[in-house]
C-alpha positions in Angstrom: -17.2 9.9 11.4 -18.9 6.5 10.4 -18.8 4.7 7.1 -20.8 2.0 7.6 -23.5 1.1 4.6 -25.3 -2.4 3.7 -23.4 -3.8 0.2 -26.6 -2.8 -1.6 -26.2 1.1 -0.1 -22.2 1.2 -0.9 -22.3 -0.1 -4.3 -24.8 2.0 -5.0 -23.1 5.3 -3.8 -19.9 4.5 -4.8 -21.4 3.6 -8.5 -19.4 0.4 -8.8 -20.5 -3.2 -9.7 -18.0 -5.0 -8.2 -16.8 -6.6 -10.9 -15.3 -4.1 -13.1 -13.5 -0.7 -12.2 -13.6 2.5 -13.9 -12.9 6.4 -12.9 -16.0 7.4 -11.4 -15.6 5.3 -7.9 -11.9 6.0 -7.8 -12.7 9.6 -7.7 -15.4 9.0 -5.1 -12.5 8.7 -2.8 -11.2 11.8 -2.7 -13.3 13.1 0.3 -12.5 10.2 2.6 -8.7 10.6 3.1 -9.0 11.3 7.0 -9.1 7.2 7.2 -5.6 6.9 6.7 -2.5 8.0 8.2 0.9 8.3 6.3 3.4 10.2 8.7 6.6 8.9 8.8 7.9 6.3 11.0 11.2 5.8 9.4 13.8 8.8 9.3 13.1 10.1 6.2 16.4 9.2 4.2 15.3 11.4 0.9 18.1 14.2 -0.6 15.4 16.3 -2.2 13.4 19.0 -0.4 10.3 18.6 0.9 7.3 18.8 3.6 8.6 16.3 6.3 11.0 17.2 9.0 14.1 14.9 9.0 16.4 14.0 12.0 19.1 15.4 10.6 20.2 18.5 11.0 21.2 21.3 8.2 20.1 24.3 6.7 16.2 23.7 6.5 13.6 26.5 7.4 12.7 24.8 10.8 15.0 26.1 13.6 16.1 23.5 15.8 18.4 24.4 18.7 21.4 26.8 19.3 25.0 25.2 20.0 28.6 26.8 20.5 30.1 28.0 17.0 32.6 25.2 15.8 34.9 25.9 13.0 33.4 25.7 9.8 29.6 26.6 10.8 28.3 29.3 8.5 28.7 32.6 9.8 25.5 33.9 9.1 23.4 31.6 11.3 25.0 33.2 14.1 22.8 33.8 17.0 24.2 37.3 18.0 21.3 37.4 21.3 22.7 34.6 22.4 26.2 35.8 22.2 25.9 38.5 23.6 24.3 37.5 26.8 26.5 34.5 27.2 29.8 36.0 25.9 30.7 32.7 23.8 29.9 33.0 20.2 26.2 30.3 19.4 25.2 29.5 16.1 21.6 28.3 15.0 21.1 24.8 13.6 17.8 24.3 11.9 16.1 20.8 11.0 16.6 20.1 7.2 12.8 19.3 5.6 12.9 16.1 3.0 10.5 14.7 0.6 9.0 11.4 0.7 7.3 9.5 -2.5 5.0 7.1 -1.9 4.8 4.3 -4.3 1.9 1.7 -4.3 1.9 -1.8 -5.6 -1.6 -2.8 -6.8 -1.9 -6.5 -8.2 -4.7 -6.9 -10.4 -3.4 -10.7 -11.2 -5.9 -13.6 -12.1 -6.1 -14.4 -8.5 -7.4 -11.1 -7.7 -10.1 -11.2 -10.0 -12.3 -13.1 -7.5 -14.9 -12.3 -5.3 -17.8 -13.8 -3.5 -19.6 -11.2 -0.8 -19.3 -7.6 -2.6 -16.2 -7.2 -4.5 -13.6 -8.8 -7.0 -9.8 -8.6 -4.6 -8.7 -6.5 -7.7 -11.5 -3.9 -7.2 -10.8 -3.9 -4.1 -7.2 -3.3 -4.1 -7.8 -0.3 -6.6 -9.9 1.5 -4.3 -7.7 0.8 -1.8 -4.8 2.4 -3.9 -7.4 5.0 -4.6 -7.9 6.3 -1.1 -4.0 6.3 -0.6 -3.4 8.7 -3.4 -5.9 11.1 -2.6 -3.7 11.4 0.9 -0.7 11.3 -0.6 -1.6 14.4 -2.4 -3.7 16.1 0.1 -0.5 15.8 2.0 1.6 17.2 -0.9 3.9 13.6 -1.8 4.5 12.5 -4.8 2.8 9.7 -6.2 4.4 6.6 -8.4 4.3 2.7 -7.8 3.3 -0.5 -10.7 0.2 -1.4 -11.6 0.6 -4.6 -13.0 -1.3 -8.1 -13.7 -0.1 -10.9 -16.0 -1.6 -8.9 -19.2 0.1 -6.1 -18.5 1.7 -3.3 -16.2 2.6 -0.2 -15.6 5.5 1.8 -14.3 5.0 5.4 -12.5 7.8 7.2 -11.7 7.0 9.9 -8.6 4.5 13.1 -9.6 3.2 15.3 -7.4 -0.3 16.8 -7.3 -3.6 15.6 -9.1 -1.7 14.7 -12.1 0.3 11.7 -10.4 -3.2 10.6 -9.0 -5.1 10.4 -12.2 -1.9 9.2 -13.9 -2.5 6.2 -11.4 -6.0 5.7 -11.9 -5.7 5.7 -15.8 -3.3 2.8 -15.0 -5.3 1.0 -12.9 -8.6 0.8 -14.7 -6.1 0.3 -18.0 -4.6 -2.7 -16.5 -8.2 -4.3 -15.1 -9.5 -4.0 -18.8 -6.7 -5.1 -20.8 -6.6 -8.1 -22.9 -3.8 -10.1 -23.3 -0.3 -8.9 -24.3 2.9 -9.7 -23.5 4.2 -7.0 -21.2 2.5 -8.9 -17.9 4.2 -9.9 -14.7 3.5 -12.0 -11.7 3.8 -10.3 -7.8 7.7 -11.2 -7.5 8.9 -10.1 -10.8 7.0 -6.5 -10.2 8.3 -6.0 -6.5 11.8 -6.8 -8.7 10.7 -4.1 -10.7 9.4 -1.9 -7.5 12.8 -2.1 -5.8 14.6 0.1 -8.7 12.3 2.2 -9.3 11.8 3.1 -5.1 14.2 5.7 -3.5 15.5 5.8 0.0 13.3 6.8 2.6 9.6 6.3 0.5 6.4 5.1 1.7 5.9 1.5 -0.3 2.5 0.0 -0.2 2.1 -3.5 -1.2 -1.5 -4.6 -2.1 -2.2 -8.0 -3.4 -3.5 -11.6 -2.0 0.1 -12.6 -2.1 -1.1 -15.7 -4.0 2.0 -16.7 -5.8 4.6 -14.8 -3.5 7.7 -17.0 -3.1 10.7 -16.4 -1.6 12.5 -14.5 -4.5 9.4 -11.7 -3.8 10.4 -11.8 0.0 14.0 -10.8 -0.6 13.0 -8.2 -2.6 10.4 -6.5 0.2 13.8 -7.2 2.5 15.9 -5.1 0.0 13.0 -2.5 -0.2 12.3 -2.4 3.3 16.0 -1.8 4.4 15.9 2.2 3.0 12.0 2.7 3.6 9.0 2.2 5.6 6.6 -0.6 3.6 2.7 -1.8 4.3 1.7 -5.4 3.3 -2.3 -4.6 2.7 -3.5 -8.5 2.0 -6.5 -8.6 -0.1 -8.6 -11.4 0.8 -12.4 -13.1 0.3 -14.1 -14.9 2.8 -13.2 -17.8 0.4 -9.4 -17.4 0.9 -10.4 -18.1 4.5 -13.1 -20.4 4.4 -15.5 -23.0 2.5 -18.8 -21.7 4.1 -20.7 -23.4 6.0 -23.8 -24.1 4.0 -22.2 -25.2 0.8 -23.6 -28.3 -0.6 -22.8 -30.0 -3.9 -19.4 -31.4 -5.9 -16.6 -29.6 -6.9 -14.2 -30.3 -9.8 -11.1 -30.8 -8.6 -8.0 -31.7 -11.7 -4.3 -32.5 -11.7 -4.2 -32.4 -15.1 -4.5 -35.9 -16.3 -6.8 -36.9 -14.3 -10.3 -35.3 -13.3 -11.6 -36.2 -9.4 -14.5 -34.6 -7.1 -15.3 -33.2 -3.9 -18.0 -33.1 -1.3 -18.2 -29.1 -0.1 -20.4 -30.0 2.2 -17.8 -32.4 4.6 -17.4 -31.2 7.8 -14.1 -32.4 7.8 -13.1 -30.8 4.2 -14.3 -27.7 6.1 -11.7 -27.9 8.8 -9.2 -29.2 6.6 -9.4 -26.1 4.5 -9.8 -23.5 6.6 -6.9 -24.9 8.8 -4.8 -25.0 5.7 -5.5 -21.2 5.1 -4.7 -20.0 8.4 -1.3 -21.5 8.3 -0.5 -20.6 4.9 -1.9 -16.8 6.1 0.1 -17.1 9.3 3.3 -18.0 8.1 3.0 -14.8 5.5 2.2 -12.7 8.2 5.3 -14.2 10.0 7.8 -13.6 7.4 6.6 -10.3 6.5 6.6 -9.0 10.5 9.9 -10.4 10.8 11.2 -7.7 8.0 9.6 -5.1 10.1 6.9 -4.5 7.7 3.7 -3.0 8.2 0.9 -5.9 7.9 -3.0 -5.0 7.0 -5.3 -7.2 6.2 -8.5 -6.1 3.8 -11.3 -8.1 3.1 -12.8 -7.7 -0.2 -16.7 -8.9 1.5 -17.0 -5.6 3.0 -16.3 -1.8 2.3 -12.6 -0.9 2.9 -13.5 2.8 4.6 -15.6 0.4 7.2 -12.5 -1.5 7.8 -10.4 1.5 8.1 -12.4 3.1 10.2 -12.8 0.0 12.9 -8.5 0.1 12.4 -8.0 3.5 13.1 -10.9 4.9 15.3 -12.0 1.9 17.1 
């Protein structure tokens, strides 16, 4: 399969301006889930019922292996062909099936309301989060997370089928046109929030620039991460990365008091910057690896089923 469009094709199939969000390119989505890939690799921990095979072992549907009867198995798993051709009484165990909720993050902050190329970061971190739940429910999950930007947020407790997914997209296109309240919160206080509404052994993804992350949002991810599998999607513009090359002209530059300028077009601004932002993106990428956390990065200058398609088919 190949996704690749020019900006002018994509934003013109996928009816979106870039700039704002609403329910007709979320939607679009829904056909493209084959991009990602959401089977466990964590044990799944979960004590409800589900779809995914566990490595535990109980009294599931899938049949597993037969072992000598031990005092206390259940008589009526029995394997009585067994017995009888091996003259020792052998019991069935069968591998118990467990659910696992996924639970998305989106931050649709004031930081993520940027973009230069095709896309405000907050656009695209809701069709990101878009794409996700239309697997999640093609693959029969439930669906909950935050939605959440310093206006206001949103929390989703796990539903299954379409109604968790358009549950989520209410939220998101709620949160990217709300004015100002007072029920907003920054990235640390909602992966606070995130880690009591998660249960052992979900799927978390984390989508955001990770602008004002700190160290009180990194030991929550380590809390998180210790009872489930998580995904750090960074949302970035080329700007994040680098001044371009071409730029020309003075920028404003204030700390407050005092108002100064600078020259975009200096070489050794240029360097100074972009070595600035690689560190600052390298040490993230550090800290978050370390916790054993997924890490992919999304640029907001370019169609995310491209991206995902270069990730997972090459």
């Amino acid at each position: 399969m190949s996704f690749t469009l020019t900006a002018e094709q994509w934003l013109a199939q996928n009816g979106t301006n870039g700039t704002e969000l609403g329910l007709t390119e979320l939607l679009w989505y829904q056909r493209y889930t084959k991009v990602l890939d959401l089977t466990p690799g964590i044990a799944i921990q979960s004590k409800l019922a589900g779809t995914y095979l566990a490595k535990s072992k109980g009294r599931g549907m899938e049949f597993d292996e037969v072992r000598h009867y031990q005092s206390g198995d259940d008589v009526r798993t029995i394997d009585w062909r067994v017995t009888a051709r091996t003259g020792k009484v052998h019991t069935k165990l069968f591998r118990e099936e467990k659910e696992r909720p996924v639970f998305i993050l989106t931050d649709l902050g004031s930081t993520m309301r940027f973009g230069s190329t095709l896309l405000f970061k907050s656009v695209q971190a809701a069709h990101l989060a878009a794409l996700i739940a239309w697997h999640v429910k093609q693959r029969g999950d439930k669906l909950g997370g935050l939605v959440f930007s310093q206006q206001q947020h949103f929390e989703l407790k796990p539903q299954s089928r379409s109604h968790g997914v358009l549950r989520y997209f209410n939220a998101l296109t709620a949160v990217h046109q709300s004015g100002k309240t007072a029920q907003g919160l920054n990235l640390n206080d909602a992966l606070s929030q995130l880690r009591r509404l998660v249960r052992p052994g979900s799927l978390v993804y984390i989508l955001s620039d990770f602008a004002d992350f700190n160290q009180h949002g990194l030991r929550h991810i380590r809390a998180i991460r210790q009872h489930n599998e998580v995904s750090c999607c960074v949302i970035s513009d080329p700007l994040d990365i680098a001044l371009p090359a071409n730029s020309h002209g003075l920028a404003a530059i204030s700390d407050g008091r005092t108002t100064g300028y600078i020259e975009l077009g200096s070489s050794v601004l240029q360097q100074r910057y972009a070595s600035q932002q690689l560190s600052a993106s390298q040490l993230l990428q550090h800290h978050i690896s370390q916790l054993g956390c997924k890490w992919l990065p999304i640029s907001a200058a370019e169609p995310v089923l491209n991206q995902l398609e270069r990730r997972w088919y090459g």
